[in-house]
C-alpha positions in Angstrom: 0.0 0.0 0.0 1.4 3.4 -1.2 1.3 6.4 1.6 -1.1 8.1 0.3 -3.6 4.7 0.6 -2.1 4.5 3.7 -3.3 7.8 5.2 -6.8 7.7 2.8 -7.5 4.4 4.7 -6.7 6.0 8.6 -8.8 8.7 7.5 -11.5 6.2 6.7 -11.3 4.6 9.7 -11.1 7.9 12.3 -14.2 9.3 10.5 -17.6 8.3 12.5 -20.0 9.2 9.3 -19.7 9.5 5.5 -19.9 13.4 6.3 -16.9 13.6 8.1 -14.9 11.2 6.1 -15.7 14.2 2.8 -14.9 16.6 5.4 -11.3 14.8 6.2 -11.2 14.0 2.6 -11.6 17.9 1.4 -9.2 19.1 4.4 -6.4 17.0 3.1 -6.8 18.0 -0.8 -7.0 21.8 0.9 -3.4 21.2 2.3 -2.0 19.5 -0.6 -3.3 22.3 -3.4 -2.0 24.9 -0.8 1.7 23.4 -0.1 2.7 21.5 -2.9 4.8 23.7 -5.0 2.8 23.1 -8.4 -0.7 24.1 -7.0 0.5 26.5 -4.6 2.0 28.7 -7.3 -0.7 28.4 -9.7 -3.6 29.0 -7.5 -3.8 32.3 -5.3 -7.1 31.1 -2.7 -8.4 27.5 -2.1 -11.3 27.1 0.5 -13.2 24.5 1.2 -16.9 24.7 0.0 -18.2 25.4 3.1 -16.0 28.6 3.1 -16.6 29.2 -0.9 -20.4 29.0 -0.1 -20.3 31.6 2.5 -18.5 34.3 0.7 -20.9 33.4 -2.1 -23.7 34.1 0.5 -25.2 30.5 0.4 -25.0 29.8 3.7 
């Protein structure tokens, strides 16, 4: 199993519904798109959709 299978599956596990596990899942790709050199160069703002939603003035 790769690392990131490794950590997908832990998340899996600590998450109590299928909510959370999206919610763990989004966090994650948040981090990744705002530290990996590629991403974080090429986009200025990520947010999850919760946060998009709000400054739309969804929620």
């Amino acid at each position: 199993m790769t690392a990131i299978e490794d950590l997908l599956d832990q998340l899996r596990k600590a998450a109590a519904s299928e909510k959370e596990k999206g919610t763990y899942f989004e966090e994650l790709i948040l981090c990744y798109l705002r530290n990996e050199a590629t991403y974080r160069d090429l986009y200025s703002d990520v947010w999850t959709y919760a946060d998009w939603a709000a400054l739309q003035g969804h929620m």
